[in-house]
Backbone bond lengths (Angstrom), bond angles and torsions (degrees), N, CA, C in turn:
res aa  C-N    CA-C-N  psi(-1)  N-CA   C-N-CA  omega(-1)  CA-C   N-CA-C  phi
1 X - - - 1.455 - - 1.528 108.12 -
2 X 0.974 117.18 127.39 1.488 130.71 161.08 1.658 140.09 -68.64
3 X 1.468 104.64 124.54 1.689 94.49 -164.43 1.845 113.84 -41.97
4 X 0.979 109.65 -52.93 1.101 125.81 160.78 2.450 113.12 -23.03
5 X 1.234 102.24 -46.69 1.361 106.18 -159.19 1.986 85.79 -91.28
6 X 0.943 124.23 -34.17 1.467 157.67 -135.34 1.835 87.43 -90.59
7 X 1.628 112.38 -58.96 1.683 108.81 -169.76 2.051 99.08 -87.30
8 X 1.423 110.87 -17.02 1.736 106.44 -174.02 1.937 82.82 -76.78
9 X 1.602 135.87 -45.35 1.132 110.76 -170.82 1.627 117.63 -60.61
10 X 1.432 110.18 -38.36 1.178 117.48 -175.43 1.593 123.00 -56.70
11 X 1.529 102.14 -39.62 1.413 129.70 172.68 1.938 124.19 -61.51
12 X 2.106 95.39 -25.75 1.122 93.56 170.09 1.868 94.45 -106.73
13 X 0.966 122.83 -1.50 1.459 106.07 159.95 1.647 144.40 -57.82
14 X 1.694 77.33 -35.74 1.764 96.44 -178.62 1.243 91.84 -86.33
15 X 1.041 139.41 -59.46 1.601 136.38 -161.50 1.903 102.72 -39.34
16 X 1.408 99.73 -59.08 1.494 112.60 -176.82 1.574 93.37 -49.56
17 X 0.983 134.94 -95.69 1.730 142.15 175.90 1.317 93.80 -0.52
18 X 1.281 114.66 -64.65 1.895 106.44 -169.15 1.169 106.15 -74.53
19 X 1.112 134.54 -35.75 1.712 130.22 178.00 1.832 104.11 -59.97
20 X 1.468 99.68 -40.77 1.335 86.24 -176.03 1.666 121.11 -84.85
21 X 1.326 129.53 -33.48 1.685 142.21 146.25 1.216 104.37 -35.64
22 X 1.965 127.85 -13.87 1.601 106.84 176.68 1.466 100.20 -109.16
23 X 1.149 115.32 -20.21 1.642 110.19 -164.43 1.615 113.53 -118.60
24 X 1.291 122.56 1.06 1.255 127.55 -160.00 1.365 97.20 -68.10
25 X 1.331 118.66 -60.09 1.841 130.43 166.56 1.762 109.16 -24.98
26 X 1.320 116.96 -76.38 1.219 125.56 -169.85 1.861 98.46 -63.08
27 X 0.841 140.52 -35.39 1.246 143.57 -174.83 1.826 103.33 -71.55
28 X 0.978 114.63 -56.31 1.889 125.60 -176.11 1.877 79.20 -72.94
29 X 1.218 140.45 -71.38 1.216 124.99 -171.98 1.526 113.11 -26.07
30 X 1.692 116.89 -76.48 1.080 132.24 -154.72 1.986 96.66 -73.91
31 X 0.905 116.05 -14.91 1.636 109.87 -172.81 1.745 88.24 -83.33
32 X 1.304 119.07 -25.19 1.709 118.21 -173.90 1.367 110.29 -74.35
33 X 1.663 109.65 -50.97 1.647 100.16 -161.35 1.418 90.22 -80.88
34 X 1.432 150.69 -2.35 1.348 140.77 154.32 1.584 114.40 -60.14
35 X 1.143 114.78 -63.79 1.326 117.81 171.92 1.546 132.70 -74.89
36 X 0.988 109.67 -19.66 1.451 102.63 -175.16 1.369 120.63 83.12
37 X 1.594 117.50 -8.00 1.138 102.27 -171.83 1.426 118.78 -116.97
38 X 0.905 133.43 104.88 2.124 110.78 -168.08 1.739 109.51 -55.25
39 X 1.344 123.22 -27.63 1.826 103.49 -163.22 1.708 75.23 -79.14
40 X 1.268 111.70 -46.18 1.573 88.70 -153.87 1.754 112.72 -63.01
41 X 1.286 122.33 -4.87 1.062 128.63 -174.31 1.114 129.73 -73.01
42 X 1.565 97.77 -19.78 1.758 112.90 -161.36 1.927 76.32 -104.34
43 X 1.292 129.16 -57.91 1.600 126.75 -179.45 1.299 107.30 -17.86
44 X 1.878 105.13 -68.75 1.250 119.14 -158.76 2.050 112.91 -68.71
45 X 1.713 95.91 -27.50 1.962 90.21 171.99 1.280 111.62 -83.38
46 X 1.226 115.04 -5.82 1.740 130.37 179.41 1.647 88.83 -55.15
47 X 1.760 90.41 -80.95 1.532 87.85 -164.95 1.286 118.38 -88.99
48 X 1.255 143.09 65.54 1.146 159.50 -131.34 1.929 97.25 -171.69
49 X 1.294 99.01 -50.72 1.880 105.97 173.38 1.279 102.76 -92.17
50 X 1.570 135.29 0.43 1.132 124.26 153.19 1.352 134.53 -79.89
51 X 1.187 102.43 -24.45 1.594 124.76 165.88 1.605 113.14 -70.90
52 X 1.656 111.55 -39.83 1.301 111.12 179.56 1.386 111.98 -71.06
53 X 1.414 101.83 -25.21 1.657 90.12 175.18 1.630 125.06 -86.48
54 X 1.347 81.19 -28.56 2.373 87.97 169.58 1.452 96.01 -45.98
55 X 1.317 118.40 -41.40 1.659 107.62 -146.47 1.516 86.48 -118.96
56 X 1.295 110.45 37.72 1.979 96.95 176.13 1.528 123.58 -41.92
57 X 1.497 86.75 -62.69 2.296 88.45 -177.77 1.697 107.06 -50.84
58 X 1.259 135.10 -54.02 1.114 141.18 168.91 1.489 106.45 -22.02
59 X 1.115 101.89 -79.91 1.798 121.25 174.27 1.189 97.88 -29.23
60 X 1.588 120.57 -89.66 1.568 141.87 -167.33 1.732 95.78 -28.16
61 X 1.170 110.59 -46.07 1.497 116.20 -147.15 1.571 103.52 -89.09
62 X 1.561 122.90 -13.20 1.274 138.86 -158.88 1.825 103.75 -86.22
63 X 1.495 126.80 154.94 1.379 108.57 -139.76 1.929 79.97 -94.98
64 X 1.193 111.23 -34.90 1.984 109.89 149.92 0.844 115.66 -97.28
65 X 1.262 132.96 132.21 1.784 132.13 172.25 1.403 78.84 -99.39
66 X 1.263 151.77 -45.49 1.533 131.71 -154.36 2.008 83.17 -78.21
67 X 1.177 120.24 -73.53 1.780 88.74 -174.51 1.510 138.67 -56.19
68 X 1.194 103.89 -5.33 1.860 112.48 151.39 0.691 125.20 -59.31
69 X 1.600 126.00 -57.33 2.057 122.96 163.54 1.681 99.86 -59.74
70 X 1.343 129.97 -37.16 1.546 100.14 -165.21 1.539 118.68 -66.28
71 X 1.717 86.89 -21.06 1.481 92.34 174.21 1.613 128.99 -100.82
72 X 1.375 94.74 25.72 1.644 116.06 -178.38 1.815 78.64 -103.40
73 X 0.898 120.57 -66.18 1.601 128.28 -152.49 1.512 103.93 -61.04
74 X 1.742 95.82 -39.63 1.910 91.74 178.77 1.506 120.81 -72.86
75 X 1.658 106.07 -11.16 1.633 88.64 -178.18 2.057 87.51 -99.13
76 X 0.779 131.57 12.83 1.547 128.56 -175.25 1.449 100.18 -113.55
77 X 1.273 124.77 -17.14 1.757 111.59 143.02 1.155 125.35 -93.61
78 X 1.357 126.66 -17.13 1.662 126.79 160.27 1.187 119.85 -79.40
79 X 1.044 118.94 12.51 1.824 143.78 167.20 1.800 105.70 -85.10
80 X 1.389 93.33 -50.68 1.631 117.96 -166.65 1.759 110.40 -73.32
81 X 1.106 85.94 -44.18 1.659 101.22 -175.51 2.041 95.47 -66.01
82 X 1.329 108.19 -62.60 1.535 101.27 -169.42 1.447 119.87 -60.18
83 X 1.900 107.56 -24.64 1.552 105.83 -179.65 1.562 96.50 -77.59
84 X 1.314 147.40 -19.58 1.460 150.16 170.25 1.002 106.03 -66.52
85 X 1.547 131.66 -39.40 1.881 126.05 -177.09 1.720 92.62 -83.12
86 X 1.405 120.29 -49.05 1.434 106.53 174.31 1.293 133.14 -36.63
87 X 1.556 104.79 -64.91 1.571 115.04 165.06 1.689 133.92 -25.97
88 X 1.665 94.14 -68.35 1.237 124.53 150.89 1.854 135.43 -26.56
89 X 1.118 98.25 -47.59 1.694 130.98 -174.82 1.792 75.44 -77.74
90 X 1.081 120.99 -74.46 1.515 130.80 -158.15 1.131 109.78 -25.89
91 X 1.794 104.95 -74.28 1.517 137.28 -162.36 1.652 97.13 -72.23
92 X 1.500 142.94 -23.95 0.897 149.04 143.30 1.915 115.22 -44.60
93 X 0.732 107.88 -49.29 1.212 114.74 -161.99 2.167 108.74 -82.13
94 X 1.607 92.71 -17.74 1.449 117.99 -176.63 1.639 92.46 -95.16
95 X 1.011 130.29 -14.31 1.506 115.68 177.39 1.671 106.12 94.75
96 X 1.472 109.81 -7.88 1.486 107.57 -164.30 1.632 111.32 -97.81
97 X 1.125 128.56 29.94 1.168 156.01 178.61 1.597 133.54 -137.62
98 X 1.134 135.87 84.16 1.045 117.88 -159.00 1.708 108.67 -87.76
99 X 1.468 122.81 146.78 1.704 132.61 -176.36 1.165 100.94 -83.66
100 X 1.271 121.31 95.65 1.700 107.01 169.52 1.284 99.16 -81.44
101 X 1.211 135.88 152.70 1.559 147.03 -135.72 2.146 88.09 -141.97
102 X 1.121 126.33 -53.55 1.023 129.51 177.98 1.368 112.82 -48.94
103 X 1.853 109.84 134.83 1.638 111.69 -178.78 1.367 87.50 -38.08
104 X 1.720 91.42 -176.89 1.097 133.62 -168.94 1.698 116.94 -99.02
105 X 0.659 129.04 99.52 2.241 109.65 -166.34 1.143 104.65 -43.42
106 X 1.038 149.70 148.74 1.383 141.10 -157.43 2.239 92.21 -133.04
107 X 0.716 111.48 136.74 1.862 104.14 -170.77 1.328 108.61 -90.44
108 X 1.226 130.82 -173.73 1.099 124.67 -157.52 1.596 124.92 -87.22
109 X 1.383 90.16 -26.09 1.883 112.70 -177.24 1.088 98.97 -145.65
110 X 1.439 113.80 107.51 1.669 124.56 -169.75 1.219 107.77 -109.60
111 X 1.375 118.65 138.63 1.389 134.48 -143.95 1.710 93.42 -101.87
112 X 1.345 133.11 148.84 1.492 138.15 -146.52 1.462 86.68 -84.45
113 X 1.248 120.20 -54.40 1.673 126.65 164.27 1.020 113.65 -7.96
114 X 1.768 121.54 -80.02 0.866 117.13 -174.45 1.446 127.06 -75.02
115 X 1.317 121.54 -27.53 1.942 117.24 147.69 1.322 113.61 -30.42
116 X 1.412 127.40 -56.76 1.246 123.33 -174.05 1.630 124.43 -48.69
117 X 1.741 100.71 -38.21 1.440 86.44 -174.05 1.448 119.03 -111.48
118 X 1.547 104.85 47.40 1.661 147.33 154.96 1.522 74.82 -72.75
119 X 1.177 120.51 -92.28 2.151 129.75 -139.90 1.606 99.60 -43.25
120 X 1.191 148.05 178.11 1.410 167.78 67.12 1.023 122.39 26.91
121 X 1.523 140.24 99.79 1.355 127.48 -165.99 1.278 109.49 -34.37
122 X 1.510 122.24 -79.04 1.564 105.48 179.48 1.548 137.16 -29.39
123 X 1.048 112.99 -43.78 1.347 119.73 173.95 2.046 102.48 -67.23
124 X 1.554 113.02 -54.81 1.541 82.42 -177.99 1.326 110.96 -108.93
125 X 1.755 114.54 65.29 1.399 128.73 156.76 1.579 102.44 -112.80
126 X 1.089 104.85 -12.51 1.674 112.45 -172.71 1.515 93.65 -107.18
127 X 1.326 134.80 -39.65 1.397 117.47 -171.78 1.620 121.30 -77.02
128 X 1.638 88.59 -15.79 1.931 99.16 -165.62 1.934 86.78 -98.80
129 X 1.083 143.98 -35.19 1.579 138.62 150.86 1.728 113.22 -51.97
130 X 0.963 121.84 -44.72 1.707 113.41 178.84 1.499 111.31 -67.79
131 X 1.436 101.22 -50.94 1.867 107.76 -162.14 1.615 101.85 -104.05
132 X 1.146 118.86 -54.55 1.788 111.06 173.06 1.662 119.74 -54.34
133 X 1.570 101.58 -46.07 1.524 91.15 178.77 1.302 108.49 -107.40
134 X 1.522 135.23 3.16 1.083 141.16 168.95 2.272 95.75 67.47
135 X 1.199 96.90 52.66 1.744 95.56 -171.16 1.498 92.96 -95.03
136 X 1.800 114.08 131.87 1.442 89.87 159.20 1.234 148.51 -129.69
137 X 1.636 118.69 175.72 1.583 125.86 -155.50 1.355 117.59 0.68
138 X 1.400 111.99 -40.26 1.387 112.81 -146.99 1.677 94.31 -78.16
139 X 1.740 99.85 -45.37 1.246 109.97 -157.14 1.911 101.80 -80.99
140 X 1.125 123.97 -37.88 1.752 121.27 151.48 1.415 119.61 -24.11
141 X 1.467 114.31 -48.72 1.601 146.78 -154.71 1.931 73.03 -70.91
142 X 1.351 115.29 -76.55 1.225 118.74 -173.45 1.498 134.02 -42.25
143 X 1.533 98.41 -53.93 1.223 113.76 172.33 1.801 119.98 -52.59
144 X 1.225 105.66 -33.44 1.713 110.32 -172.53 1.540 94.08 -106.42
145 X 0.856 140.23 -12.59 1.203 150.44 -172.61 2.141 112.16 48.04
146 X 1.654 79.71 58.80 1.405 85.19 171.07 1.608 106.64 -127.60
147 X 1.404 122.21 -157.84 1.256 114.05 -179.01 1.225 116.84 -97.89
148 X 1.232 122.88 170.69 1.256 124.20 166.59 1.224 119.66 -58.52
149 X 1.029 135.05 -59.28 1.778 137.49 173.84 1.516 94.88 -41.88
150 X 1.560 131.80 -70.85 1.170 118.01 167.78 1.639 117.18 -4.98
151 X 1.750 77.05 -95.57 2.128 83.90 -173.35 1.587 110.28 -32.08
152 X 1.286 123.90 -43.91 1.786 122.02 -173.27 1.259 108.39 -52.47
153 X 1.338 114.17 -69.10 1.679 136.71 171.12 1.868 109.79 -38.93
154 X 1.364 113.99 -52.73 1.626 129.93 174.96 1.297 111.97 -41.11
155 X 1.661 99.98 -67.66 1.580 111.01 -179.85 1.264 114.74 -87.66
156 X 1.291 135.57 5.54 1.586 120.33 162.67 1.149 113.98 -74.11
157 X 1.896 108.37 -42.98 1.431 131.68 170.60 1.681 101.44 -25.53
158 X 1.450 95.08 -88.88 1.314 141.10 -174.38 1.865 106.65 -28.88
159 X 1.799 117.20 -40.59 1.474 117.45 -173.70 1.768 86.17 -84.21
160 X 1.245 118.85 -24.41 1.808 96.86 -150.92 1.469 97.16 -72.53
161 X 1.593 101.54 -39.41 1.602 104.89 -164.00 1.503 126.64 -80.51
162 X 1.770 103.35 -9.09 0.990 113.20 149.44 1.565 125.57 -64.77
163 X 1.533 115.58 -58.35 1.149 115.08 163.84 1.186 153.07 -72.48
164 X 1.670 119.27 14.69 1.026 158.00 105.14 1.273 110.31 -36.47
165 X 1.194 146.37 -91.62 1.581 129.22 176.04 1.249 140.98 -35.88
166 X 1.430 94.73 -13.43 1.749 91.89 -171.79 1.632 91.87 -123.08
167 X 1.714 116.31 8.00 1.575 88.84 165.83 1.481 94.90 -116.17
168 X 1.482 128.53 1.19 1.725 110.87 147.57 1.487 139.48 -59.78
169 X 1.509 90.04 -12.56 1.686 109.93 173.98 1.448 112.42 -65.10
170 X 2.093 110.03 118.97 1.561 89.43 168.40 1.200 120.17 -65.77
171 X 1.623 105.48 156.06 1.344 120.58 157.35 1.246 124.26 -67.00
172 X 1.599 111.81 134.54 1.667 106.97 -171.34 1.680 119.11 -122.58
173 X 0.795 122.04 112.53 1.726 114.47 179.83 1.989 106.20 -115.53
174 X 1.283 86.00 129.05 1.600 99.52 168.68 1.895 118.00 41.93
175 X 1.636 86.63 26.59 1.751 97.78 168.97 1.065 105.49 103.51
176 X 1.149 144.42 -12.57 1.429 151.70 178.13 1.653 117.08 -90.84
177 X 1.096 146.08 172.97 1.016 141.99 -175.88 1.576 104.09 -139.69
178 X 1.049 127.09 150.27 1.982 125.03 -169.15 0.939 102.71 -67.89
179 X 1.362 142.02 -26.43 1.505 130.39 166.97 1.134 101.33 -68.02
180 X 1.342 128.09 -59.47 1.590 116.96 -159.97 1.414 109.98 -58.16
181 X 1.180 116.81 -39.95 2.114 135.72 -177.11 1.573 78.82 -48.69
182 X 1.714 132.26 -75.62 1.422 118.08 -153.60 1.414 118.21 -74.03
183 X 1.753 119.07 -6.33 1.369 101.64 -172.35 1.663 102.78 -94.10
């Protein structure tokens, strides 16, 4: 290896370090409000900067390198999500799961999190990129590798039915619920 080959590795080493000390947060964020899950969140931005680094020059060279990993990370939780409905489907299908069919209790002060993973992946891969990271259209459009009209259409979808869900939610004060307070 050549001094020369020796300071461009070093040069793309540090770069990566700072790409990753700036985005590692927003990356484990956005892999969470997709999934729902925090360990798996930090797994999935784990290897998400492992991918960014296989393909560093790519990255470097990309007109966002931060929406290249989001869109490394979004198909590596829509990976995650289908081997979880797979699994699921399985152990269902083995009898070793039982379907409770009855809503869900819904708690008293429901956390936006969990509204979210009410929506359709598409819809809240586009709502948690528009409104959580404030990313835009164009660059969503990129990240999922759909279109722009998509993402518009996705996330309008995606805010109503959220907001629709969380204003069918009763209201709860001090254990009671607003119906129960008026009857």
């Amino acid at each position: 290896m050549t001094g020369k080959e020796r300071v461009t590795d070093l040069d793309d080493e540090r770069a990566f370090r700072r790409f990753f000390e700036q985005h590692h947060a927003d990356l484990s964020r956005l892999a969470y409000l997709v999934t729902g899950e925090s360990g798996v969140a930090d797994d999935l931005a784990a290897d998400a900067f492992v991918e960014v680094w296989r393909h560093w020059e790519r990255v470097q060279a990309a007109d966002s390198p931060i929406a290249y990993a989001r869109g490394i990370l979004a198909n590596l939780a829509r990976q995650w999500i289908k081997r979880q409905s797979r699994e699921r489907l399985g152990l269902l299908g083995l009898g070793l799961l039982r379907r409770d069919r009855a809503e869900p209790d819904t708690p008293a002060v429901l956390d936006v999190r969990a509204a979210l993973r009410h929506l359709p992946l598409r819809r809240r891969e586009c709502v948690v990129l528009r409104y959580a990271f404030d990313v835009p259209e164009r660059e969503v459009a990129e990240i999922l590798g759909i279109s722009v009209g998509a993402v518009k259409s996705l996330t309008s979808r995606g805010a109503a039915q959220l907001s629709q869900y969380l204003k069918d939610l009763p209201v709860t004060t001090g254990g009671l619920s607003a119906s129960a307070r008026r009857a």
